[in-house]
N, C-alpha and C positions, 0 to 999 in steps of 0.2 A: 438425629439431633444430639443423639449423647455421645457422638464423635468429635462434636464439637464442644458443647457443653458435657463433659464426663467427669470435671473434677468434682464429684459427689463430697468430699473432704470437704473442700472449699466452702459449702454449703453450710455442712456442718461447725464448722470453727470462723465463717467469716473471714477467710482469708482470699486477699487474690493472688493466683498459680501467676510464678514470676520465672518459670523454667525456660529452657531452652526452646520448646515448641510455641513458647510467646513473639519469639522473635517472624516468623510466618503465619500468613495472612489467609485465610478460606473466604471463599467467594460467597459469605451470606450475612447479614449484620448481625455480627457477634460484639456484644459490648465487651472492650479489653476490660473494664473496672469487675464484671460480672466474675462472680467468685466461680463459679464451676467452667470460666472459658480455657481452654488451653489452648488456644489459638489466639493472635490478634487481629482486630478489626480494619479490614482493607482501608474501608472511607477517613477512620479515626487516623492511621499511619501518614495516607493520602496529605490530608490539611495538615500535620505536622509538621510535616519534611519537606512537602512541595518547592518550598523556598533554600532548600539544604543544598550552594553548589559543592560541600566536601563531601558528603557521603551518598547525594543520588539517592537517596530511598525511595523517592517519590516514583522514580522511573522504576525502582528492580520491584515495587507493591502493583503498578501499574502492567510490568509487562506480566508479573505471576497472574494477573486479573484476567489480564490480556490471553493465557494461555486456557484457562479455565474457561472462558468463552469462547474461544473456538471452538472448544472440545464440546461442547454443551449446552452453552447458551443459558436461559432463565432454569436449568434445570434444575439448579440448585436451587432457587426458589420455592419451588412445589414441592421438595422434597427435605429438603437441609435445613433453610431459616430457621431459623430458633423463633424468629415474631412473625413468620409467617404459619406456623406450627400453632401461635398463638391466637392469629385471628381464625385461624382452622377449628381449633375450641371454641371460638365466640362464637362462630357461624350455625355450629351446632345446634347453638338453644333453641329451643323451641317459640322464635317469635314472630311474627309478618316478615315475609324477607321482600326485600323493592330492590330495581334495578337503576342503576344511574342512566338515565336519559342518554340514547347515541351521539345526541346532537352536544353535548353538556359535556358526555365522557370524550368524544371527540378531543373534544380543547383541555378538557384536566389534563389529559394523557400527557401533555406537553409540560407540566408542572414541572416533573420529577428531572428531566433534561435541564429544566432553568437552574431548578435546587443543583442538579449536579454540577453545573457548570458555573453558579454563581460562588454558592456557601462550599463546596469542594475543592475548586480550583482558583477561581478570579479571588476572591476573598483573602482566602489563606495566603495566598500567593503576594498581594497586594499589602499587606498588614505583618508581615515578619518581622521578626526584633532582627536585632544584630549577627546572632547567629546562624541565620536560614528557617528559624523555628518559628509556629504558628499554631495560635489555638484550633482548636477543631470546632469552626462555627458549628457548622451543622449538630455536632455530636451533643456539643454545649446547649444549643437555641430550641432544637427540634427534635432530635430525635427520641422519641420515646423507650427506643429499647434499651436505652440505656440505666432511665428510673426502674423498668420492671425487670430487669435480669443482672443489674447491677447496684444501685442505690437500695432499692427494699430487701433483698437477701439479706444485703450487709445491714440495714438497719435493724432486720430481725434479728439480726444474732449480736449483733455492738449495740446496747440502746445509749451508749453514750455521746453516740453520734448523731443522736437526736438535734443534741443543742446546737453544732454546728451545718443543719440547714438554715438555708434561707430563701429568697426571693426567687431565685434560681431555680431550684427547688419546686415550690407552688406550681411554678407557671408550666414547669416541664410535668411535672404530676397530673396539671390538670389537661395538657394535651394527650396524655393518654389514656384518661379516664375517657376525651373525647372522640379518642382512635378506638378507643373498647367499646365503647357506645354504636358508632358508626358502622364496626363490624359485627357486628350483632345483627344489623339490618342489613347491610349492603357488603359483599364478599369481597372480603380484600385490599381496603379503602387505602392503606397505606402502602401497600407492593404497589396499586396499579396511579395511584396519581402523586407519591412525595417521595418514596425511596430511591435515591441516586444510585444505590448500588445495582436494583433492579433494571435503571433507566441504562445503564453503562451496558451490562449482560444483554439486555432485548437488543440492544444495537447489533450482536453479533448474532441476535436468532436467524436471520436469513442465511447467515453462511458457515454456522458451526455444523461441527462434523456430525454430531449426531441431530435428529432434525423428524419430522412429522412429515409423510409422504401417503399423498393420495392416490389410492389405482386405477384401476380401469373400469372398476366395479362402482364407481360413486352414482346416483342416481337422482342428485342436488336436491335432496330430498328437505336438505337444509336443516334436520335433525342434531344433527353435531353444532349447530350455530343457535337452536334453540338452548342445548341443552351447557352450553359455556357459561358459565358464569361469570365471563368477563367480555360475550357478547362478541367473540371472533367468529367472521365466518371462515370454517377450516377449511370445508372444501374450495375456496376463496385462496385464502393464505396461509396455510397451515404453517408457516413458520410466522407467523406474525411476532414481530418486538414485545407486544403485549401478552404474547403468550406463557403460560408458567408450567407448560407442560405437566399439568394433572391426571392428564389421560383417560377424564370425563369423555371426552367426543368418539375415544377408542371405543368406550364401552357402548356409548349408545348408539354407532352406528348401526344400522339395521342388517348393512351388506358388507360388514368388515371391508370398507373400502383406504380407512384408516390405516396407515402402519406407521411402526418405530421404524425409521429407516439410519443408514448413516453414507455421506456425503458421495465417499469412493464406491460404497454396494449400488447408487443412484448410478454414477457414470457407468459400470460395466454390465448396466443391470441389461442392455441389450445386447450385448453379446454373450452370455450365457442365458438361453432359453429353454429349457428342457422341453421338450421332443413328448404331444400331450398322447396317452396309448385313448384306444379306439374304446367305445364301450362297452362295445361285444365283440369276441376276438372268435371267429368258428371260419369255418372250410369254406369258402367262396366256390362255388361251379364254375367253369370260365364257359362265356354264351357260346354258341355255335357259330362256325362262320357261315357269313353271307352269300350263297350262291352268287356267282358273277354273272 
């Protein structure tokens, strides 16, 4: 995470890093206002420029998007988010954890495609000024990481920007006191049913290069599907869209039937088989022959 978020300075002085490394985009929701980002945020770029026909941004933030999911998939999820790191800590506390209903997370699931394709795409797109340029519904309306890794830093360290909150402000504040709440009980609430950038990434979990692969050892013991927190069955689909690759089900499989795999080791994996030695290797007698 402090690959992403590392301008520690920032932090300290209230500034936002407006350097060269601002102009590229990492695949995880990085708020651009967020004082410690040195990177900018995919989805935020996305709604701006989508409508831009002189400079294309939209296509060259897309297809870097596009490259980062092939390679990987929600991987960046599990391990990079900056607010996925954060519901990671809320998960932590020590309170009743409940699971969202199969039949309920079934239909959430589809949330986050709608957000991505409405407030990402159709919206921005649909609403540009004259120049090609457009607000970033989403960043603006919904998202939360933007108040907690960008709005509160800065207000801790500027208190004069106090007086210019408003209504804006409130609403978005208090959807993430309810995303913090949420995760406290239920793992993940905001990766697995409103994050667009998640929804965009699981789309290429079935065919990015690196991937979850099950052998020959599985005994559908269905221990890897108890033990998900997000209620995949792996030996089932182990590249499931929904999955954010945590690598919970590695660990608790009973028969290491789990692996980290990648896409080209799958294709040649049957033509290189090594040759298994015997388990006791000593002098064989050879029998007598048979009288005719």
């Amino acid at each position: 995470m402090l690959a992403v978020d590392g301008n520690l300075r920032g932090f300290l002085e209230g500034r936002i890093y407006k350097g060269p490394l601002k102009k590229a985009c990492v695949p995880v929701l990085n708020c651009y206002s967020c004082p410690g980002a040195l990177f900018g945020c995919p989805i935020g770029s996305i709604q701006a420029t989508i409508g831009s026909s002189k400079f294309n941004l939209a296509f060259y933030v897309v297809g870097l998007l596009s490259l980062f999911a092939i390679a990987a998939g929600r991987l960046f999820c599990g391990y990079v988010c900056p607010f996925g790191f954060f519901q990671d800590l809320l998960d932590k506390i020590p309170v009743k954890k409940l699971k969202v209903p199969k039949k309920i997370a079934g239909v959430l699931k589809y949330l986050k495609f709608l957000i991505l394709a409405f407030f990402v795409f159709i919206l921005p797109f649909a609403l540009q000024d004259k120049y090609g340029t457009s607000d970033p519904y989403f960043c603006k309306y919904i998202c939360p990481s933007g108040i907690l890794l960008g709005a509160l830093p800065l207000i801790a360290v500027n208190k004069t920007l106090v007086a210019a909150l408003g209504t804006l402000f409130s609403v978005k504040f208090t959807v993430l006191i309810i995303m913090a709440i949420l995760s406290t009980i239920f793992y993940r609430p905001f990766c697995r049913f409103i994050c667009p950038l998640g929804a965009f990434l699981g789309i290429f979990n079935p065919i990015s290069l690196y991937r979850l692969k099950i052998n020959d050892k599985c005994i559908k013991c269905r221990k890897c599907e108890r033990t998900c927190k997000i209620d995949i069955p792996t030996y089932k689909t182990p590249n499931s869209p929904e999955c954010i690759r945590c690598g919970e089900c590695i660990k608790a499989c009973p028969v290491h039937a789990i692996e980290h795999s990648f896409l080209f080791m799958e294709k040649d994996a049957g033509k290189f088989k090594p040759v298994e030695r015997p388990a006791k290797v000593g002098f064989i007698r050879p029998e007598p022959a048979k009288a005719k």
